[in-house]
C-alpha positions as CSV (number, residue, x, y, z in Angstrom):
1,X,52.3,-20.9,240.1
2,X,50.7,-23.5,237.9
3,X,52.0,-26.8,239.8
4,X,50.5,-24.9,243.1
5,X,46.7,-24.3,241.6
6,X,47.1,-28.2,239.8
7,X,47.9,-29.7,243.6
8,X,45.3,-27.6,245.2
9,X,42.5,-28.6,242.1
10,X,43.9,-32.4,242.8
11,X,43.3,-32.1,246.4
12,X,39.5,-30.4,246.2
13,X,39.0,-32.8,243.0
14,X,40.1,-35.9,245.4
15,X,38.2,-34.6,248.9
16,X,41.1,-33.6,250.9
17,X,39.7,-30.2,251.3
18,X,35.8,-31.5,252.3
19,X,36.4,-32.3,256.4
20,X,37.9,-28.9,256.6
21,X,35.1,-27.9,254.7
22,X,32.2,-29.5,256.9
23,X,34.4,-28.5,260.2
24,X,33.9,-24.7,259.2
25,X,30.4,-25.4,258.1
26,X,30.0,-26.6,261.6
27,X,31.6,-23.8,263.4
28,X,29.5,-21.1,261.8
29,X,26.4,-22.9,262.2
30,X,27.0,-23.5,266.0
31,X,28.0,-19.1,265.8
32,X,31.3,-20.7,267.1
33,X,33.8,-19.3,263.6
34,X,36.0,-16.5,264.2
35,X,36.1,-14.1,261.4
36,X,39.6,-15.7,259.8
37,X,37.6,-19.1,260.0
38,X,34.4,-17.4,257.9
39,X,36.4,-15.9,255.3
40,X,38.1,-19.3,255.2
41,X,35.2,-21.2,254.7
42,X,33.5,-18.8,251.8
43,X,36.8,-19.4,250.2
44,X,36.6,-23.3,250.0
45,X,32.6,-23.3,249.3
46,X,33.6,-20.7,246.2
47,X,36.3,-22.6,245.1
48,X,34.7,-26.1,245.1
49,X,31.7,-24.5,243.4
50,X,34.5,-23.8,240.6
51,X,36.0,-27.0,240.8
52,X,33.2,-28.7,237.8
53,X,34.9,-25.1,236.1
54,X,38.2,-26.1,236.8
55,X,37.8,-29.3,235.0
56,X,36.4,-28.1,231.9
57,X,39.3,-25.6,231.4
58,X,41.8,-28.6,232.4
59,X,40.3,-30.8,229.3
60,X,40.1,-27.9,227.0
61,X,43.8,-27.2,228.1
62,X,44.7,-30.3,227.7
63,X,43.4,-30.7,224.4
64,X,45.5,-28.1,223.2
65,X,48.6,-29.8,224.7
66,X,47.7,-32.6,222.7
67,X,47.6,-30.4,219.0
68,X,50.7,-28.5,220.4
69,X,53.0,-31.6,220.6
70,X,51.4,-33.1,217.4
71,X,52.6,-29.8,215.3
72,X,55.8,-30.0,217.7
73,X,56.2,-34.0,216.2
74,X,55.6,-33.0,212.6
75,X,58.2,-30.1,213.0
76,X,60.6,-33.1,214.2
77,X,59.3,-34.9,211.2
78,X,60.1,-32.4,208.8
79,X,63.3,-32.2,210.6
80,X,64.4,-35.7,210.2
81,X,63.2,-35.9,206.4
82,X,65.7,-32.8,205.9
83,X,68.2,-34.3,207.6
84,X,68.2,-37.7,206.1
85,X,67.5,-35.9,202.5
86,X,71.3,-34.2,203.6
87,X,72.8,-37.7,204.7
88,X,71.3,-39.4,201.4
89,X,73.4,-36.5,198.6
90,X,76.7,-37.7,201.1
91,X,76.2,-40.8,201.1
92,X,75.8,-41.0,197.4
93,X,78.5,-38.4,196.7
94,X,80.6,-40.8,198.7
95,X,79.5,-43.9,196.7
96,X,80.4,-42.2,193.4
97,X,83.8,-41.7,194.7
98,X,84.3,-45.3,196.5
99,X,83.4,-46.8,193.2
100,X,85.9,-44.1,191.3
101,X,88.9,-45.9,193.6
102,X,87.1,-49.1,192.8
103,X,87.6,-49.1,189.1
104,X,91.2,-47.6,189.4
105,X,91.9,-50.0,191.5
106,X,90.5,-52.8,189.5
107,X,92.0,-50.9,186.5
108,X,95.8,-51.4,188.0
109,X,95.2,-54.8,189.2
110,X,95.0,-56.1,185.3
111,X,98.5,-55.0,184.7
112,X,101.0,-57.7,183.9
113,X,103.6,-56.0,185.2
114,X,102.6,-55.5,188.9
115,X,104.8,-57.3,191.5
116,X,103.3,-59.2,194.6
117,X,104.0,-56.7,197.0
118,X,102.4,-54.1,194.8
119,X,99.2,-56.8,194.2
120,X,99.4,-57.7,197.7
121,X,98.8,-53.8,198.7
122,X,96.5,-52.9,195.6
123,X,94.1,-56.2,196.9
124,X,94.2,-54.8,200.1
125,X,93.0,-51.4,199.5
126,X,90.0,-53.1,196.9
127,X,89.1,-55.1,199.7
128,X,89.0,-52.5,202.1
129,X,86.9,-50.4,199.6
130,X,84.6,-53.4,199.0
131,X,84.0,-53.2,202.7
132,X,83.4,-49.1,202.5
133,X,80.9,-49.2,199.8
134,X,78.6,-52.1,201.9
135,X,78.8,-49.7,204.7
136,X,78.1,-46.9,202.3
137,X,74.8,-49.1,201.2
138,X,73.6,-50.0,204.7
139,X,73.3,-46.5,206.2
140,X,71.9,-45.7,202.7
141,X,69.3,-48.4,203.6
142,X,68.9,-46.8,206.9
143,X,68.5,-43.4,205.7
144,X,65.6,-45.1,203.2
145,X,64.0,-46.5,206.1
146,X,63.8,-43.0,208.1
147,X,62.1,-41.6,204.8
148,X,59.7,-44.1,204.9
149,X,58.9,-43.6,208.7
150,X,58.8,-39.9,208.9
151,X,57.0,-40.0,205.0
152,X,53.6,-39.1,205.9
153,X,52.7,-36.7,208.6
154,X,50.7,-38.7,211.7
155,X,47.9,-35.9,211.6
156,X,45.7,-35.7,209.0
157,X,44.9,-32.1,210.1
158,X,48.8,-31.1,209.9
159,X,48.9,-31.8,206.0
160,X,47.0,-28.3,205.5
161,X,49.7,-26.9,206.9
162,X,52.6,-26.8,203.9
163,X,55.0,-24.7,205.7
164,X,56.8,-25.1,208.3
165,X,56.2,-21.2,209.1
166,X,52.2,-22.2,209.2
167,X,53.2,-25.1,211.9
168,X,55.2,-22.3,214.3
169,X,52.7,-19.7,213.8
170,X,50.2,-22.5,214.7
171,X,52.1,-24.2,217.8
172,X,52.7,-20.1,219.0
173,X,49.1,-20.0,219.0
174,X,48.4,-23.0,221.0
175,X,51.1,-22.2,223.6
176,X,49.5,-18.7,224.2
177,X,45.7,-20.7,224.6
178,X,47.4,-23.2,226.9
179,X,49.1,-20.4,229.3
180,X,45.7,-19.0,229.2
181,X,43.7,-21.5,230.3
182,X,46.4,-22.2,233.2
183,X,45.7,-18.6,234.2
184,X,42.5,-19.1,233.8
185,X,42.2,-22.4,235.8
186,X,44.5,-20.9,238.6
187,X,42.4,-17.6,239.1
188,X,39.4,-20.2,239.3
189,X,41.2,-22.3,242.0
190,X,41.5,-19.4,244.0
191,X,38.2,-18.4,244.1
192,X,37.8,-15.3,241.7
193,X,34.8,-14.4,239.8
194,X,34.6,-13.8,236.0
195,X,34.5,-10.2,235.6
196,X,38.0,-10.5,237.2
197,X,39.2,-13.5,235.2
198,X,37.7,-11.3,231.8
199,X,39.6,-7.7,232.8
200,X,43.1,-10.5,232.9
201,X,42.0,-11.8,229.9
202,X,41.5,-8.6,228.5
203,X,45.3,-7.5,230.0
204,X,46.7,-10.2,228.7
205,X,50.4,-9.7,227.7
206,X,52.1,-12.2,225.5
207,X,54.9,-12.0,223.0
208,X,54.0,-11.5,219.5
209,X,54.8,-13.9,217.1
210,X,57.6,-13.2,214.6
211,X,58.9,-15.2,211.5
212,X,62.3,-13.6,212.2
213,X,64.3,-10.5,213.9
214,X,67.0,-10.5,210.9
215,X,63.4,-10.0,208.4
216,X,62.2,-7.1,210.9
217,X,65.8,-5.9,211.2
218,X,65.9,-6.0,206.9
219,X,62.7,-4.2,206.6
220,X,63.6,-1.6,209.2
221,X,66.4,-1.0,207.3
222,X,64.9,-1.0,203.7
223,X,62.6,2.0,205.5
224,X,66.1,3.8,206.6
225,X,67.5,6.9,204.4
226,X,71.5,6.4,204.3
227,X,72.0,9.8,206.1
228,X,75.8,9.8,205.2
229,X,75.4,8.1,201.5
230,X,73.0,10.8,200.8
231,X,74.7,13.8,201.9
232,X,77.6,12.7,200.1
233,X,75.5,12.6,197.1
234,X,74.5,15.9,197.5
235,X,78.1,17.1,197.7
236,X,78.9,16.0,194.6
237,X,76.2,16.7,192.5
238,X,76.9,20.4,193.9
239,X,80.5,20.4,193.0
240,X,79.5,19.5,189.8
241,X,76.7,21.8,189.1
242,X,78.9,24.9,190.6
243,X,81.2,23.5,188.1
244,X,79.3,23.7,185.4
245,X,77.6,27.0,186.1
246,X,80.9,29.5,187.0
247,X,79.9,31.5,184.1
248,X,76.1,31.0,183.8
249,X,73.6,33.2,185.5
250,X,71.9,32.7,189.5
251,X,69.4,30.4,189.9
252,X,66.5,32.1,189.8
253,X,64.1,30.4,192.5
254,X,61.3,31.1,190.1
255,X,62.3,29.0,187.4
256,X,62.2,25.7,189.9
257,X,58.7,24.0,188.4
258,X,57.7,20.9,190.8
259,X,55.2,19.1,189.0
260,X,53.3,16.3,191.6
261,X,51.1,15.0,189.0
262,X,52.8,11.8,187.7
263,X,50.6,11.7,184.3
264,X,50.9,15.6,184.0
265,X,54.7,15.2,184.6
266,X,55.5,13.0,181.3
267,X,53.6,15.7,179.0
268,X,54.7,19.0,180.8
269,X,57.6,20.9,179.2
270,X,60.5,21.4,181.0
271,X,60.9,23.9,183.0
272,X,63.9,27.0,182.6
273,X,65.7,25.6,185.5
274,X,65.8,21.8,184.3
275,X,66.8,23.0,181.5
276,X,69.9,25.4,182.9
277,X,70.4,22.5,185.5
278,X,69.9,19.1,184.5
279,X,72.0,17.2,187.1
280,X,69.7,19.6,190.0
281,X,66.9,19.0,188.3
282,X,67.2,14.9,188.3
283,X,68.4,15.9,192.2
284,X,65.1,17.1,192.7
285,X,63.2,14.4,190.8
286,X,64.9,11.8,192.9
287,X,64.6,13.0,196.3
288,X,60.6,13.5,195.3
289,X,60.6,9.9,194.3
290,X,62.7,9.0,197.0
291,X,60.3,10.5,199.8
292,X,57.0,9.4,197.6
293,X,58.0,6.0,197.8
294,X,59.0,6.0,201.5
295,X,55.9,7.6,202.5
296,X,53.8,5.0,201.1
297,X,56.0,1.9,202.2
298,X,55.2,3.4,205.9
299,X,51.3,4.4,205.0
300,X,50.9,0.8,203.6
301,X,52.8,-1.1,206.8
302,X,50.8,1.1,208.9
303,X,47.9,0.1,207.3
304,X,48.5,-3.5,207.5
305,X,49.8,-3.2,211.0
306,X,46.2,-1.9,211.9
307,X,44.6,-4.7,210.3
308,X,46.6,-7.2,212.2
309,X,46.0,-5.6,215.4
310,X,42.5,-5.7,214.7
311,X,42.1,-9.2,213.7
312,X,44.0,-9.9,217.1
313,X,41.7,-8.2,219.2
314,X,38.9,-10.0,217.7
315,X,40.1,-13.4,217.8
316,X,41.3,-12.9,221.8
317,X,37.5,-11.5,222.4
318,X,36.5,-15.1,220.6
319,X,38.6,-16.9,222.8
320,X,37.1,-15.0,225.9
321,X,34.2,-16.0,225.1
322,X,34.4,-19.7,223.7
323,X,37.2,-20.5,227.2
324,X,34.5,-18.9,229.6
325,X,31.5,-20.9,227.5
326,X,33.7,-24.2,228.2
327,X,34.1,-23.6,231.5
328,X,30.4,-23.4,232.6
329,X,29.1,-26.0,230.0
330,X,32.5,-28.0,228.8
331,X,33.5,-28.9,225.4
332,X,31.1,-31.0,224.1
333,X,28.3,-28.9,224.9
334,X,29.8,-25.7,223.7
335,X,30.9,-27.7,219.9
336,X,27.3,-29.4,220.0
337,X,25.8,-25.3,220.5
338,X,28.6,-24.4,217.9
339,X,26.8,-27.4,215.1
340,X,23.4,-26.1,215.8
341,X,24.6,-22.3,215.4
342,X,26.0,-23.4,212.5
343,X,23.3,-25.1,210.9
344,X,20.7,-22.1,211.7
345,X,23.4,-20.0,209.8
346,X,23.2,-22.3,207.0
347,X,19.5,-22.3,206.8
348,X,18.8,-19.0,207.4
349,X,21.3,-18.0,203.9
350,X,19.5,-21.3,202.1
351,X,16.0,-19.5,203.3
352,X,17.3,-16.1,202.1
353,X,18.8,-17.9,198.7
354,X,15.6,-19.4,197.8
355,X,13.2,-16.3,198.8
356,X,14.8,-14.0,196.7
357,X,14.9,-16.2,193.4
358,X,11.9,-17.9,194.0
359,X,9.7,-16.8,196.5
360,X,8.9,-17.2,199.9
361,X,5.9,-19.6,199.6
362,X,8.7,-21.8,197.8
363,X,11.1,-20.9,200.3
364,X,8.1,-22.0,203.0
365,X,8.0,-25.3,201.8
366,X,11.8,-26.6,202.6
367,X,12.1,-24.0,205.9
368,X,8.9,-24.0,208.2
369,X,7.9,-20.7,210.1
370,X,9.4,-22.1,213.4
371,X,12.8,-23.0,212.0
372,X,15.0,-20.2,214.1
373,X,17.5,-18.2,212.7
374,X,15.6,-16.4,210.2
């Protein structure tokens, strides 16, 4: 889909598509077009209108390309420093041994008593050693040399990000803009109008970014009750308590006292039935911990889940907005709106600062009356 609408914006872009378009012109103003030929012809006039569109959304498109391969390079970057950091610990751990045979070695070749053969052989294998440290040394020079090309990251911008968690998250980001504004672009290329192009937008289904499947996997699990492991539990605790209690009175339902109140619990007396049933009573105090905790881990992820879902929303609406505002303006009028906006924010707080603390005739002499954003 996306090399089609990229051929057919190439072709419009280039003029390929303008005899066709003055030929249908021609038709209907001679009352000569059939009705394909008029549809036709609305088509191309909407779609070259869109064209000046098109090419703001290709830049801005583009332009995240550009920051998605620079994360995608300091990923590799952070890659190679990782692996060289691994290739540097061998190659020294292979040094310290090399120069372990070395000094043996060396060590046998002082005795008297060797004969040739046995010098012959033990000058040999120093020689051949000799040889495996220098090679040791030079791809220890090599892995020095890939530290210092990979040392500092080629975008300023990228040394905010630490992680290399913060880089993914980033580049998943810029991958879901960039499908966007290819969607975007095509729907544009075909000669759709923005209410339609919004209501995608608005529909739009990506994949959600996760750190890992075995994390979710961990904290499903960690939100599991071990069905088995806790009916087991319950079994022997019983056996024990029947046990204990063959010649001891019924429990007497009445006695049970469940105390909810955490403060209220340490002060409270124990109740007739802890007291009769100690290992039923810590039974009962763990499966109301048990619960309590459960039901705020799930309270407190729904919570945050919420949040998230929220903050998604908003920040897709932003991007609505800010990819449609390219589109009819381009980028460097949209960031030159965004400065101004930005300033007026910034003067409308310094005008609100100064009022309150001083006044507004002092506030009137920094910020005139006709300064907007007040």
């Amino acid at each position: 889909m996306g090399k089609k609408w990229e051929e057919n914006y190439s072709k419009y872009k280039n003029g390929e598509m303008d005899s066709m378009y003055v030929s249908l012109k021609e038709k209907i103003e001679n009352k000569k077009a059939t009705k394909e030929e008029y549809n036709e012809y609305k088509k191309i006039e909407k779609i070259k209108s869109n064209i000046p569109k098109v090419a703001n959304i290709v830049e801005l498109r583009d332009t995240f390309k550009k920051e998605y391969d620079d994360i995608k390079g300091e990923l590799a970057r952070i890659e190679n420093i990782k692996n060289a950091r691994k290739e540097e610990n061998a190659l020294e751990d292979e040094l310290n041994k090399i120069n372990e045979q070395i000094s043996k070695v060396e060590k046998q070749l002082k005795r008297k008593d060797l004969n040739k053969d046995d010098k012959d052989k033990l000058e040999k294998e120093h020689t051949d050693l000799l040889n495996k440290r220098n090679d040791n040394n030079k791809k220890y020079q090599d892995v020095q040399k890939m530290f210092e090309d990979n040392r500092v990251a080629k975008n300023a911008k990228l040394n905010k990000m630490s992680t290399i968690e913060e880089l993914n998250k980033e580049a998943f980001e810029l991958s879901t803009k960039i499908s966007k504004c290819n969607m975007v672009a095509n729907n544009l290329m075909q000669g759709l109008n923005w209410n339609t192009i919004e209501l995608r937008l608005d529909n739009w289904k990506a994949k959600k970014y996760t750190n890992s499947e075995k994390t979710s996997e961990k904290s499903k699990k960690d939100n599991e009750i071990d069905l088995d492991a806790l009916g087991q539990k319950i079994m022997n605790q019983t056996k024990k308590i029947i046990k204990d209690r063959e010649n001891n009175d019924d429990i007497d339902i009445d006695d049970i006292d469940y105390i909810d109140d955490k403060e209220e619990k340490g002060l409270t007396v124990k109740s007739q039935f802890d007291i009769k049933h100690p290992r039923l009573a810590k039974m009962k105090d763990w499966f109301k911990d048990k619960f309590r905790n459960i039901t705020g881990k799930n309270k407190s992820k729904e919570e945050k889940s919420e949040n998230n879902e929220e903050q998604k929303v908003s920040k897709d609406n932003e991007f609505k907005n800010y990819i449609r505002q390219v589109a009819e303006k381009g980028m460097d009028e949209v960031k030159k709106e965004q400065i101004e906006d930005k300033r007026r924010q910034l003067q409308k707080a310094a005008y609100k600062r100064e009022t309150e603390k001083f006044g507004e005739d002092y506030a009137k002499m920094s910020y005139t009356p006709k300064d907007e954003g007040r």
